[in-house]
N, C-alpha and C positions, 0 to 999 in steps of 0.2 A: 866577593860581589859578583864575579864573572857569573859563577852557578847558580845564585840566588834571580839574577837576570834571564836564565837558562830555562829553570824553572818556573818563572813568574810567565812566562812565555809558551812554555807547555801548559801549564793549568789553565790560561785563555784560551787555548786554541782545544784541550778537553772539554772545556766547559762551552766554548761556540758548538762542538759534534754534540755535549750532549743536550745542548738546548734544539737544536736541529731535529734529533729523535723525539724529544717530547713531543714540538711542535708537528710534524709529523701522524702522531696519530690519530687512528680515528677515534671520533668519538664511540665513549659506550656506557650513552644513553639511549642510544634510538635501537630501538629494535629491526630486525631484519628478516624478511619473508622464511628467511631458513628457522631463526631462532623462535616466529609466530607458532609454526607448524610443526616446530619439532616437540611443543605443549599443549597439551589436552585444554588446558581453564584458556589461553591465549587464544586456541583455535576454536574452542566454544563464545569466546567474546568476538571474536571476528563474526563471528556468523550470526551472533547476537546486533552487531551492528545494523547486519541488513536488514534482518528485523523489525530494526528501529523504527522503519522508514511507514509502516504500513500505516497509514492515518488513523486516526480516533477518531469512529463516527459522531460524539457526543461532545469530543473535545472543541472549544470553540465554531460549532454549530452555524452558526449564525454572526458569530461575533469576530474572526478571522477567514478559517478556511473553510466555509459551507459553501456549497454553491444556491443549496436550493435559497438563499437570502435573495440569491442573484433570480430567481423565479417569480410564477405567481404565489406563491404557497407561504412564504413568512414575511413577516414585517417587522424589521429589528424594530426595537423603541429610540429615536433620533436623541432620546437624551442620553441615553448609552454612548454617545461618540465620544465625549469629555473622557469617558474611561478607557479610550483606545480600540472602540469598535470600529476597525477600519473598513468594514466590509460598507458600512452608511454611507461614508463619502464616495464611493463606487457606484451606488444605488443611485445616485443624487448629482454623479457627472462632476463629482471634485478631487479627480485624479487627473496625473500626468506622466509619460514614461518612467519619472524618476520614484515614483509611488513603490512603495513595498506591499507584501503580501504576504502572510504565511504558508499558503498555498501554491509554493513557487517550485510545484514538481519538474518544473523544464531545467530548475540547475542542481536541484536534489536528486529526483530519480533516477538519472543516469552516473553521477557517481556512485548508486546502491548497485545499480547493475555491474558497471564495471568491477568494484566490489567483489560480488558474486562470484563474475565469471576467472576473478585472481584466486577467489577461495576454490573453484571445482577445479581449476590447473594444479595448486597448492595443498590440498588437504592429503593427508595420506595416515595410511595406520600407524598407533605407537604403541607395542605389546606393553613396553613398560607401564604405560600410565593407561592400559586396557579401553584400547581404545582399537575396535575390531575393524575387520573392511568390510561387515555389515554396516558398523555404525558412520564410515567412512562413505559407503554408498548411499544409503537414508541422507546423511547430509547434505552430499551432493544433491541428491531429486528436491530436496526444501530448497537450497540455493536457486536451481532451475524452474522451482516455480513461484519464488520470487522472481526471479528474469519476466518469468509470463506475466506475471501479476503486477508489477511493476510498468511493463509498456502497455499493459491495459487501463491501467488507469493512465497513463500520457496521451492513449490512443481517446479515449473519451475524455480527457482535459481539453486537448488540443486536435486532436482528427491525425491527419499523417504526422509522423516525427521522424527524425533518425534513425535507423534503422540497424543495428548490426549486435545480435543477438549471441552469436556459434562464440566470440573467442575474446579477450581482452586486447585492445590494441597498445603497444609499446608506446611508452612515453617521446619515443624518441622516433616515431614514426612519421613517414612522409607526412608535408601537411595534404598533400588528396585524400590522403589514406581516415586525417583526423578530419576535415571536412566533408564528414559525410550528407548527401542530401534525404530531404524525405523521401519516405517509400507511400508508394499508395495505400490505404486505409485497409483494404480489401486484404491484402500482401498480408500486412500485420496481422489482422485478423486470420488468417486460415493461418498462418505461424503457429500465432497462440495458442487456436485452436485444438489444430496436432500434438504442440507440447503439452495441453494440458490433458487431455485425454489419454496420453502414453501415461502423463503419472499418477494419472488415476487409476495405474492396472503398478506402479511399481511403491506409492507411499499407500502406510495402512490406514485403513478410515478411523482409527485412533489409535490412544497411548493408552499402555497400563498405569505408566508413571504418572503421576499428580505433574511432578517438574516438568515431561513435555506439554502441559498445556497450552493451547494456545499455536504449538507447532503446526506446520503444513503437513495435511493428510489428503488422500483421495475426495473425501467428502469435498473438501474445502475447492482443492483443483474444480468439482463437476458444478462445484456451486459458483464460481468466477465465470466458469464458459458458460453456465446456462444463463446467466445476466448478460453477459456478452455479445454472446448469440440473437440473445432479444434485442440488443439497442443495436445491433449490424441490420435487423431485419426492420428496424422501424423508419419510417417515413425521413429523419433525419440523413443516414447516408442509404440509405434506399432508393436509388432512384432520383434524389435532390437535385431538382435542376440551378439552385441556386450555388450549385459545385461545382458546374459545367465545366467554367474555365479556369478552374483550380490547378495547375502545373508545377512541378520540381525544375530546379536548376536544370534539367538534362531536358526537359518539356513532355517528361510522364505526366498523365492527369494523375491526380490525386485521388480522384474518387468516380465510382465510377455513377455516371447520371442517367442510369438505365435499371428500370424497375425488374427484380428477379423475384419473382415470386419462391423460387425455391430455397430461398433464406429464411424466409417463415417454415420450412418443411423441418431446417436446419436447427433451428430455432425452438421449435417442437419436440426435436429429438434429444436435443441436450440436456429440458427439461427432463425428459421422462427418463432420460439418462442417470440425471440427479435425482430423481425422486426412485427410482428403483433402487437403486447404492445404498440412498439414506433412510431408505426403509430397513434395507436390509441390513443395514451398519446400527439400527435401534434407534433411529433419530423420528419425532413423531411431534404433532402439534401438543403445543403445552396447553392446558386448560387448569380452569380455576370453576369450583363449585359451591353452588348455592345451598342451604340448608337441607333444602326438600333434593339435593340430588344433580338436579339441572344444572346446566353449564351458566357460568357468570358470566357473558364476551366479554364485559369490560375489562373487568379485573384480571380474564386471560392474556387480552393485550395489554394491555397496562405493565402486568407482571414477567410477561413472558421477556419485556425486557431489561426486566431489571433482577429476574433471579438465575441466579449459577447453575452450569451443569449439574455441580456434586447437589445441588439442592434439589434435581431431580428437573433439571427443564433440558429436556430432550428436543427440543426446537433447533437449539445453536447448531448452526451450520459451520463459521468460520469466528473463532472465536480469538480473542485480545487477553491473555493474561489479565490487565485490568482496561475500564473505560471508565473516565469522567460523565456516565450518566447522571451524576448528582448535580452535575454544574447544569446539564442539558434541561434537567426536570426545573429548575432552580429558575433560570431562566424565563419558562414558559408556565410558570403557573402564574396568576394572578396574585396582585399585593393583597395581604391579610388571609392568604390558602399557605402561607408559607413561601412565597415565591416573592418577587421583584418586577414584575412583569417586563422583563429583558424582548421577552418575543411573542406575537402575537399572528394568527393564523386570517388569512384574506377570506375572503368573504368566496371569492370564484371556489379556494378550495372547500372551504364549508359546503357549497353547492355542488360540488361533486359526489358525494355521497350523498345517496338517496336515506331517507328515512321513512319508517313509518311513523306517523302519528296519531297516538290514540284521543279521540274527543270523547267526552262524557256528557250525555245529557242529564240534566234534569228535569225533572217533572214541572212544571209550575202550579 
């Protein structure tokens, strides 16, 4: 009985050590920054993530994240609310801080960035699963100009934001360091600027591959900064004295309220910037013709946005793998055209475009 007591004693106090070690390890579900990058399909879905982020011009238009609903130029239909068009109750003043939005780039965008800036730290070549330090560097210049492209659309959401673009900050970083203040409009902008213009001399203005479609090319870079460029030069932060006393936590103005004519020069150049690249990269106005020859414009515009590179529309500038133009078109046509009429066009923008119109007499 003595040893059977001896023993009953040692197998409790074996079994406490080895329930210790179990309990002890880590888990291995979760993947780890080393085991992300040390795989080609893991480090291509990482980077597909950021991706993600780039909006659908067509996707909920009007019906979530458009702005221009927020303009003169569309008019949801009010009975669309029932189905969750939250953009209506915005238009109509029936919101409150606790209101949601699809278009809430101030807590998305900046996780895509950080993102980013974890992937151009982390990626690196892997011969085994042929994965070169060409294809290593191409990646990284996509990632950095998601970074640009990214606070560019934050910088025209909201005007100044957060600022800190070079490097990913540690989780476990002071909090001065994670409370960053805004940076003036201007800052941002000549930023962007500069990055995008470097990698319109280091990404190619396209893919041979079908599967990079849709990827960041120079083309796409000159075609960001030259829209850019035009909304920095326009009457909005141009000189807006309604910015005046616009200030950051530190008492930076935010914007600057002084008219520079040389942002239209800027402005000017960006374009012709982009339009000489993408000439020369084969990109040219799509057109559609008429029986005798002549150009159709409707059917140009019309089509231009809704047919495919491979179908031969050399128009696309920055192109989406896919877009919910079906839902966009679906919306906006009138009931019994096939449509629902979801959306309807104001009368100010109708008057913006001139027309000719032809009168017919008759004799009498």
């Amino acid at each position: 009985m003595r040893y059977l007591k001896y023993l009953i004693i040692a197998v409790f106090i074996l079994g406490l050590s080895a329930c210790s070690d179990y309990l002890d390890k880590e888990p291995d579900d979760q993947l780890t920054l080393e085991m992300v990058f040390d795989d080609k399909t893991r480090t291509e879905d990482w980077l597909a993530g950021i991706y993600n982020a780039i909006p659908d011009p067509y996707w909920g238009f009007a019906r979530h994240i458009g702005y221009d609903a927020f303009s003169d130029d569309l008019a949801p239909s009010t009975g669309w609310e029932q189905f969750g068009w939250d953009v209506i109750s915005k238009q109509t003043g029936n919101w409150n801080p606790t209101s949601s939005w699809d278009a809430d780039f101030w807590a998305d965008l900046p996780r895509r960035i950080r993102s980013a800036q974890i992937f151009i730290e982390n990626v690196r070549p892997n011969a085994a699963q042929r994965v070169t330090q060409d294809d290593v560097d191409n990646m990284k210049y996509e990632a950095r100009f998601l970074i640009a492209y990214y606070y560019w659309l934050m910088v025209e959401a909201y005007g100044p934001v957060p600022f800190s673009p070079e490097e990913s900050l540690p989780v476990d970083a002071p909090e001065e360091e994670l409370m960053a203040v805004r940076k003036p409009v201007d800052d941002i902008i000549d930023w962007i600027d500069q990055e995008l213009l470097e990698l319109s001399e280091l990404l190619p203005a396209a893919y041979s591959d079908n599967n990079m479609y849709g990827r960041a090319t120079s083309i796409m870079s000159l075609a960001v900064r030259a829209r850019m460029m035009l909304f920095a030069a326009s009457p909005l932060l141009n000189g807006n004295p309604d910015y005046e006393d616009f200030v950051n936590a530190e008492g930076e103005a935010l914007f600057n309220s002084t008219y520079d004519p040389e942002k239209w020069v800027r402005a000017k150049e960006a374009s012709e910037d982009l339009l000489t690249a993408a000439h020369s990269a084969g990109h040219d106005l799509y057109y559609e013709y008429n029986d005798d020859g002549t150009i159709d414009p409707f059917l140009s515009y019309q089509n231009m946005m809704f047919t495919r590179a491979n179908d031969g529309n050399a128009e696309i500038l920055f192109a989406r793998p896919s877009v919910e133009t079906w839902e966009y078109d679906r919306h906006a046509q009138p009931r019994g055209t096939g449509g629902n009429g979801g959306l309807g066009v104001t009368q100010s923008l109708v008057d913006a475009f001139f027309m000719k119109i032809w009168i017919t007499y008759r004799s009498s």
